[in-house]
C-alpha positions, 0 to 999 in steps of 0.5 A: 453437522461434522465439518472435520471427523476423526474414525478410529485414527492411529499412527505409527513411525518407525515401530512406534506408536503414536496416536491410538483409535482416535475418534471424534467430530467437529461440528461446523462452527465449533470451537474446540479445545485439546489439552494433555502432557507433552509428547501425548500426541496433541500437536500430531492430531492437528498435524493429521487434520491439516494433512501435513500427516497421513494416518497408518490406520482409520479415516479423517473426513472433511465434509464426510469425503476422505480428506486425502480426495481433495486436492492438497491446494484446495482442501489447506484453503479450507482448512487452514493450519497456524503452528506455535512458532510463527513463519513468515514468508520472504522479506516483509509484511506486505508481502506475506499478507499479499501472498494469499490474494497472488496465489488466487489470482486476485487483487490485494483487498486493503479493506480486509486487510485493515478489518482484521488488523483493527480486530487484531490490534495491529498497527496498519503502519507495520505492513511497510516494516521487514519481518525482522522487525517484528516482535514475537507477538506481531509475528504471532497475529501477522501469521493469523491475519494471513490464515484468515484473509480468505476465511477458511471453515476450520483454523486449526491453532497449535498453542498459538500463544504459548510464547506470547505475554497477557496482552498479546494473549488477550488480543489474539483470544479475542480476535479469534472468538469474535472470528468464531462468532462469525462461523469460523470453526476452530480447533486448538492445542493448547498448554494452558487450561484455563484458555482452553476453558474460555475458547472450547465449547468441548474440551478433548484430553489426550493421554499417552496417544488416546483420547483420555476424556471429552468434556462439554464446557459451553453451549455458547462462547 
């Protein structure tokens, strides 16, 4: 069943075209992999589907609704965006991993907290540090552990890793696939093509605004 669907999507800024009837679905429980050359419109499509962006032509459907007849709260709770550069909210790790629990009027879950920072292979000691003293890679998994404490049903990456070493890139891989296993439905952006064949069951490329190929890589991850 498509959970995420793009009909004929183009984009235009300031006369300039950037993305061209494009055209595809996501399957619920799918993980998804874009690959192409920079400035190919990859990240512009995340952007589109998080509705951070609207479209100048075609329809993005959520659920086969219009995504923009959902109220922006509820619809980036369910669909979740992580971008390349981490950014966490006011002054500690606590306090971000709490925002999402205060803005639901809920009470903080200290046991999701821990399973995910156990499957992210974070330290539970690094709640009680400043945001300042995190190193690239915690900021990375921090971001990640805050987008899924209430699991959305997409969680759209736009090339979370790329800044980060083999075994930061490691744990962050393997926290998300397990999270995949689980139902989460995922659609990333990323440089590097050998991530994109271990985490895309479809591979999508896109070239100069259009999608150039779309490629089945796995049945299963």
């Amino acid at each position: 069943m498509s959970v995420l669907r793009f009909e004929q999507i183009s984009l235009e800024i300031h006369d300039r075209q950037i993305l061209r009837d494009i055209s595809f679905s996501v399957n619920q429980g799918e993980s998804i992999t874009i690959i192409g050359p920079s400035g190919s419109g990859k990240s512009t499509i995340l952007k589109l589907a998080s509705s951070l962006l609207s479209p100048t032509g075609g329809t993005i459907y959520f659920h086969d609704r219009p995504i923009e007849s959902y109220a922006p709260t509820e619809y980036r709770q369910r669909v979740a965006y992580c971008f390349q550069q981490p950014y966490l909210f006011g002054q500690t790790v606590r306090g971000n991993l709490a925002f999402p629990f205060t803005m639901r009027g809920r009470s903080v879950d200290e046991a999701r907290i821990k399973e995910l920072f156990d499957l992210f292979h974070m330290d539970l000691q690094l709640l009680e540090k400043s945001n300042t003293e995190l190193s690239g890679g915690e900021m990375q998994r921090i971001c990640l552990i805050r987008s899924v404490l209430f699991a959305p049903e997409v969680l759209l990456l736009d090339e979370v890793t790329s800044a980060l070493d083999t075994e930061n890139t490691e744990w962050v891989e393997q926290g998300l696939m397990q999270l995949h296993k689980e139902g989460l439905t995922l659609l990333q952006v990323t440089h590097n093509l050998d991530q994109s064949l271990r985490m895309g069951q479809r591979r999508i490329t896109v070239k100069e605004g259009r999608i150039a190929d779309c490629e089945v890589l796995h049945g299963e991850l």
